[in-house]
C-alpha positions in Angstrom: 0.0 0.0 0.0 1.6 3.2 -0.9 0.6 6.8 0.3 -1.7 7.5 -2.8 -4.2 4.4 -1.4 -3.5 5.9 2.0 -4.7 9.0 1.3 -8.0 7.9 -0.8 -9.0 5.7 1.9 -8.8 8.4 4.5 -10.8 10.7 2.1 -13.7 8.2 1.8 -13.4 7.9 5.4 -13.8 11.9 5.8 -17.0 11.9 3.3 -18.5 8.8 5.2 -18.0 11.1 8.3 -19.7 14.3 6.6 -22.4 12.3 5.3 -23.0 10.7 8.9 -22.8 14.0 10.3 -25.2 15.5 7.6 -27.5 12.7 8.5 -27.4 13.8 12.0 -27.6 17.3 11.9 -31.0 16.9 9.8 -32.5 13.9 12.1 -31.7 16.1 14.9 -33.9 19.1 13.6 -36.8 17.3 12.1 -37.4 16.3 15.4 -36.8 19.7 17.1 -33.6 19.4 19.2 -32.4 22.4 18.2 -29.8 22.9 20.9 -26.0 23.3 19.9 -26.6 23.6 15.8 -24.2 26.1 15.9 -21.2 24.0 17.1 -22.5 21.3 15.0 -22.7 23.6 11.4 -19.1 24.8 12.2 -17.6 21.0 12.3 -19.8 19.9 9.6 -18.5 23.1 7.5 -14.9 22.2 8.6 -15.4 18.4 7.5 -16.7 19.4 4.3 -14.3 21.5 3.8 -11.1 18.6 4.7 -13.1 16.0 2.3 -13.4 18.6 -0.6 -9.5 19.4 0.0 -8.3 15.8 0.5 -10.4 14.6 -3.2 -8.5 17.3 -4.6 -5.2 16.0 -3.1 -6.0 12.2 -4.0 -6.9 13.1 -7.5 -4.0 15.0 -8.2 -1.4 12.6 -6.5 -0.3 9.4 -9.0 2.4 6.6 -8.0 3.6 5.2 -10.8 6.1 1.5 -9.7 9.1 0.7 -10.3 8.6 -1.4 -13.6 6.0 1.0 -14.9 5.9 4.3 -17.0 2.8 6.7 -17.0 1.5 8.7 -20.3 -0.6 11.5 -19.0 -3.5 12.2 -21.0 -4.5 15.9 -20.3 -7.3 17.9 -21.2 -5.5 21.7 -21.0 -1.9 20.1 -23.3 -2.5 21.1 -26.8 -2.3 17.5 -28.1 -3.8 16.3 -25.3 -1.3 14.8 -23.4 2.3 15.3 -21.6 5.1 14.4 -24.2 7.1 13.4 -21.4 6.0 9.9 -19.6 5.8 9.9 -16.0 8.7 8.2 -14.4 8.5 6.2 -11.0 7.2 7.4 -7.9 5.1 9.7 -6.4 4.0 12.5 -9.3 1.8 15.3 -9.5 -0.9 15.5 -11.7 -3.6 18.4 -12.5 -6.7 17.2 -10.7 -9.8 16.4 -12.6 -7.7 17.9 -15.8 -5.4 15.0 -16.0 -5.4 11.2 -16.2 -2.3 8.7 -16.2 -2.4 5.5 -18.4 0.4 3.2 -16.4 2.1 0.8 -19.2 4.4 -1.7 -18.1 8.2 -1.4 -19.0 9.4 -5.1 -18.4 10.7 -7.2 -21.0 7.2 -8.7 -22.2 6.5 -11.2 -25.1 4.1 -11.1 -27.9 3.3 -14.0 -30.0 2.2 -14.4 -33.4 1.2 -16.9 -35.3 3.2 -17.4 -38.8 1.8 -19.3 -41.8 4.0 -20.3 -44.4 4.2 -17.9 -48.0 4.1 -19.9 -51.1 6.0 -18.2 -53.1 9.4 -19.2 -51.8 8.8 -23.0 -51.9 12.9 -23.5 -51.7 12.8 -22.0 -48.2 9.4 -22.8 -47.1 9.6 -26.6 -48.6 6.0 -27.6 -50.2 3.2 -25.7 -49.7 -0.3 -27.6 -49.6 -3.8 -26.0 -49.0 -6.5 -27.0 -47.0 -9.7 -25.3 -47.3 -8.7 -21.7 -46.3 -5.5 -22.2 -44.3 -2.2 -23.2 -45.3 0.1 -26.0 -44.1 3.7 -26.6 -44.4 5.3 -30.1 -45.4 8.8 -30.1 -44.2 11.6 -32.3 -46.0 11.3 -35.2 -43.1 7.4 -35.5 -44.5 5.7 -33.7 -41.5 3.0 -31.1 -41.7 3.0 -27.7 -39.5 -0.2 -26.2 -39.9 1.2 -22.8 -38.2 4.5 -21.8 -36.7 4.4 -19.4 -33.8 6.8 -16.9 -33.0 7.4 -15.4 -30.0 9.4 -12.0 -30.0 10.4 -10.3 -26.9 10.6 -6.3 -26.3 10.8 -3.5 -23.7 8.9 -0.2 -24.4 10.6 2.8 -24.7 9.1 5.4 -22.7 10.2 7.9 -24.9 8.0 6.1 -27.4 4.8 5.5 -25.6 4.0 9.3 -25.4 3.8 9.6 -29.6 0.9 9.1 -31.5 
């Protein structure tokens, strides 16, 4: 748990309190104990006042880990988001203006599946068909129907943050 959950949960925590104390302050005059409304406006104003501040400060707060970069998507940038990605840990971010998409940077793999081209039959050996898909006879007589290939890659962060 890092100090941007932290902060979140003690701002639900403050709104649960308002709203209690909300709750309260309106059972408490429907049925006409109106003594000490004062005191009681001035702490509900106050916790108000602490939950609108603390939203602010949890929307604007972003902690990006170690093996992650964050692209900022903002709705003041001219192209409508940071050209710089985020780096790791704790970052500042316009509240309600901005949004961070975290990517991972670790090595990652992406497979694919290859089906043999025809038209080099000296490389490929003999191509058959079979309905819509394509099979490959190799020179010991076996048939591949598809050969998968797995390539692996780290993002650039520099790269993430171009169109």
């Amino acid at each position: 748990m890092n100090i941007v959950d932290v902060i979140r949960s003690l701002t639900v925590l403050v709104w649960l309190v308002a709203i209690g104390l909300l709750v309260l302050f309106v059972i408490r005059a429907t049925r006409g104990q109106g003594g000490g409304f004062k005191g009681m406006i001035g702490l509900l104003g106050i916790i108000l006042l602490a939950a609108i501040a603390l939203t602010t400060v949890s929307a604007g707060l972003v902690f990006i880990q170690p093996e992650e970069r964050g692209v900022v998507i903002s709705a003041i940038s001219p192209t409508g988001y940071r050209t710089q990605a985020l780096e790791p840990g704790l970052r500042w971010i316009i509240p309600f203006a901005e949004s961070v998409i975290t990517y991972p940077i670790s090595k990652q793999t992406y497979t694919m599946l290859h089906r043999p081209h025809h038209r080099n039959k000296a490389l490929c050996g003999i191509i058959k068909g079979k309905g819509n898909r394509l099979c490959k006879c190799t020179k010991s007589g076996l048939t591949l129907n598809s050969i998968p290939e797995r390539i692996k890659y780290t993002p650039l962060p520099v790269q993430m943050c171009r169109g």
